[in-house]
C-alpha positions as CSV (number, residue, x, y, z in Angstrom):
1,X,-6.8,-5.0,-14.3
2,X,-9.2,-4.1,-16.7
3,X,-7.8,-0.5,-17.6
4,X,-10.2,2.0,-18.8
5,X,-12.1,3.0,-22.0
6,X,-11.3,6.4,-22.0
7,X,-7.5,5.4,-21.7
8,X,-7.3,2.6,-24.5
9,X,-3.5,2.3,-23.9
10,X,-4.2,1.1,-20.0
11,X,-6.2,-1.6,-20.8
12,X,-3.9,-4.4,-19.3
13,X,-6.0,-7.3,-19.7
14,X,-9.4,-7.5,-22.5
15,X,-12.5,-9.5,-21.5
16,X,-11.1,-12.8,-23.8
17,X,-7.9,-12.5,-21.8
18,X,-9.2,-13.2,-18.6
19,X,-11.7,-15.2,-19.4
20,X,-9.0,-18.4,-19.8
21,X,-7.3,-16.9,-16.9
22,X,-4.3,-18.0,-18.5
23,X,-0.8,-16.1,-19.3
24,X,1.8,-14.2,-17.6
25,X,-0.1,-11.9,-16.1
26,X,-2.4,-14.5,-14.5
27,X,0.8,-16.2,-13.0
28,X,1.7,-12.7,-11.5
29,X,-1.2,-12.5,-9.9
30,X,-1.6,-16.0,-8.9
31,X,2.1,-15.6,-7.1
32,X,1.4,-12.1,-5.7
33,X,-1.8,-13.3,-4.0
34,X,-0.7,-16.4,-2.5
35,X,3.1,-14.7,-1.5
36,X,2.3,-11.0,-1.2
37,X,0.2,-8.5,1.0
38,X,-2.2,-8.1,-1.4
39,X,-5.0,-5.4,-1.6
40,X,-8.5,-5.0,-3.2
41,X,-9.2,-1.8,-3.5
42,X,-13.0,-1.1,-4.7
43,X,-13.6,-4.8,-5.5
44,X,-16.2,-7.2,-4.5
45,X,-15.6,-11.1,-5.9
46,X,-18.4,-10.4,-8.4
47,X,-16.3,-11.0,-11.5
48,X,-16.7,-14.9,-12.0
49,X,-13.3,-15.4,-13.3
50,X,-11.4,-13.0,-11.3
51,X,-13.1,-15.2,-8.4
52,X,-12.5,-18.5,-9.1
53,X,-8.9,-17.0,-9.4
54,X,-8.9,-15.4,-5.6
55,X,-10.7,-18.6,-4.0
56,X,-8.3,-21.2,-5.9
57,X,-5.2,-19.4,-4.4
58,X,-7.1,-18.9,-0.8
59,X,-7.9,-23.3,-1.2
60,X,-4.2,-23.8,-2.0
61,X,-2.7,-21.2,0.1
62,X,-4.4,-23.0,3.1
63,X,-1.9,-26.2,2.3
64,X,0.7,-24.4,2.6
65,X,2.9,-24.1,5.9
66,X,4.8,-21.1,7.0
67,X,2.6,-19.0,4.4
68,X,2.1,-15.8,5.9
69,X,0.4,-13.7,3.1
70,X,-2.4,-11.2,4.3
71,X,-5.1,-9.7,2.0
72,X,-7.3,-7.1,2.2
73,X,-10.4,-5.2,0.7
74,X,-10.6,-1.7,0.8
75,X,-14.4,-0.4,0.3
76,X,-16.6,2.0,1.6
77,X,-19.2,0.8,4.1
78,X,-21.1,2.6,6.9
79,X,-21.2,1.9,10.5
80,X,-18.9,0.2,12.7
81,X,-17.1,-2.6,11.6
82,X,-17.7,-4.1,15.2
83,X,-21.5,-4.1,15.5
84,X,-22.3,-7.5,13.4
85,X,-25.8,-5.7,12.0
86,X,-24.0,-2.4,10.4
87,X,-22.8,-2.7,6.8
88,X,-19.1,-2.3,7.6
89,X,-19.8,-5.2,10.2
90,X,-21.5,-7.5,7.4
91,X,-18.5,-6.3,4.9
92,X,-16.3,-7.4,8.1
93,X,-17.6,-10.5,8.0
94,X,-17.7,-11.7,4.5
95,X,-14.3,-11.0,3.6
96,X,-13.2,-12.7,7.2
97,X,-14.7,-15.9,6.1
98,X,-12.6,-15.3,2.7
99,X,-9.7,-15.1,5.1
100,X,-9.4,-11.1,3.6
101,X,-9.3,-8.0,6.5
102,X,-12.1,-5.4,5.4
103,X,-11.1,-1.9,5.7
104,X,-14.1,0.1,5.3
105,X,-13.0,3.6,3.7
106,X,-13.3,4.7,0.2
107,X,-10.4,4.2,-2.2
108,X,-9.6,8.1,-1.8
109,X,-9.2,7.7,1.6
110,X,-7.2,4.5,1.2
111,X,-4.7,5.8,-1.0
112,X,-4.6,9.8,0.5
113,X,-4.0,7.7,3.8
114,X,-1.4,5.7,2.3
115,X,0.6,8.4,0.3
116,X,0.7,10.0,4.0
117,X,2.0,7.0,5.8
118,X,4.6,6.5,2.8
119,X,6.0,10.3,3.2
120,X,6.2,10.0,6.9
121,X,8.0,6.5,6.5
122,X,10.6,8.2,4.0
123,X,11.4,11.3,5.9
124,X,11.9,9.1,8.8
125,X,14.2,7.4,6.5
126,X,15.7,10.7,5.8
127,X,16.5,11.6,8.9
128,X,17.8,8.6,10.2
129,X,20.4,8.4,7.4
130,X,21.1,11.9,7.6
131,X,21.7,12.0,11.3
132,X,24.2,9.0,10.8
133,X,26.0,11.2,7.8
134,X,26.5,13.7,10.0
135,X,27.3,11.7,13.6
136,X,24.2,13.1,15.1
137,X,21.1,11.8,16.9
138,X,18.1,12.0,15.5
139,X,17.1,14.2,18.5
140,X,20.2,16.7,17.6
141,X,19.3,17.1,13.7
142,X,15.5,17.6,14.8
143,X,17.2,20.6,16.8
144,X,19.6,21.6,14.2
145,X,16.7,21.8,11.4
146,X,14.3,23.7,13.4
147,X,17.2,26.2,14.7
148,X,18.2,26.6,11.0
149,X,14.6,26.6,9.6
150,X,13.5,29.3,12.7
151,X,14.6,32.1,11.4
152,X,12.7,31.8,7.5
153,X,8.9,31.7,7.6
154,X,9.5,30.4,3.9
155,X,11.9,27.2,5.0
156,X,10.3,24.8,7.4
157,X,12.4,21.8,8.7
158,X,11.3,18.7,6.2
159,X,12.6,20.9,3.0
160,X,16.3,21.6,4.7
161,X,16.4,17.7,5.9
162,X,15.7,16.9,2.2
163,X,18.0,19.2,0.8
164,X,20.2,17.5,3.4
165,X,19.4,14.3,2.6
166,X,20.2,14.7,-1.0
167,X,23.3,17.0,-0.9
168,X,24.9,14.1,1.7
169,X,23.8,11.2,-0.9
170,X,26.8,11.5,-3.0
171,X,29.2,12.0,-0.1
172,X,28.7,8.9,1.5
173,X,28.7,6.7,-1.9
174,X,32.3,8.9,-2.7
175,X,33.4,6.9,0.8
């Protein structure tokens, strides 16, 4: 939210701007974290405003039935989450009675972890729509790229299903 000093251009919202908690942006925010899967990554409720923000949407969020939003906070914090003593059980635990899920990894790890899950969920993607393109399982194409990708130790099979995937795109939208 805040942007960074060494970047002036990113800074999205200044220290008077959030300190009404007022605007567009604020209404975004408001919407996304009483509607949306929201996740706080590196952030601890310490910023007064940004909290009266988060617990005023939590209060009203509560009235609301057939609300299913989840939150969560993505921090660092040793241990495990289960024993009620560790810090990654205490970070548990706070955010729980915030209604939040804690997920105790670093923001590297959050994000290298999601990028990973994204890529798998796209080539899965991938495949399924290039199977159905060419009237194949899913099983079959597996075969097909790793038979066509065997012979190369240059070519492995995710490269040939996305130059697949992209030379069938315009074919099908030509149908």
């Amino acid at each position: 939210m805040h942007g960074s000093v060494h970047h002036p251009q990113s800074i999205a919202v200044g220290e008077e701007a959030q300190a009404t908690l007022e605007g567009p942006i604020f209404d975004l925010l408001r919407g996304a974290l009483a509607t949306e899967v929201f996740v706080l990554v590196g952030y601890s409720l310490t910023d007064t405003n940004l909290r009266t923000l988060f617990f005023d949407v939590q209060r009203i969020a509560k009235t609301r039935s057939g609300l299913n939003k989840r939150t969560f906070s993505i921090s660092p914090a040793d241990g495990d989450p289960g024993a009620t003593e560790s810090p990654a059980g205490i970070a548990r635990s706070i955010w729980q009675q915030r209604d939040v899920e804690h997920i105790a990894v670093t923001a590297s790890q959050f994000f290298t972890s999601l990028l990973e899950t994204v890529d798998n969920f796209q080539l899965v993607q991938m495949k399924q729509e290039v199977a159905t393109a060419l009237g194949k399982s899913v099983e079959t194409l597996e075969q097909l790229l790793a038979s066509a990708a065997s012979p190369f130790k240059v070519i492995n099979t995710e490269d040939l299903l996305i130059y697949l995937y992209y030379s069938l795109s315009p074919l099908e939208k030509k149908q």
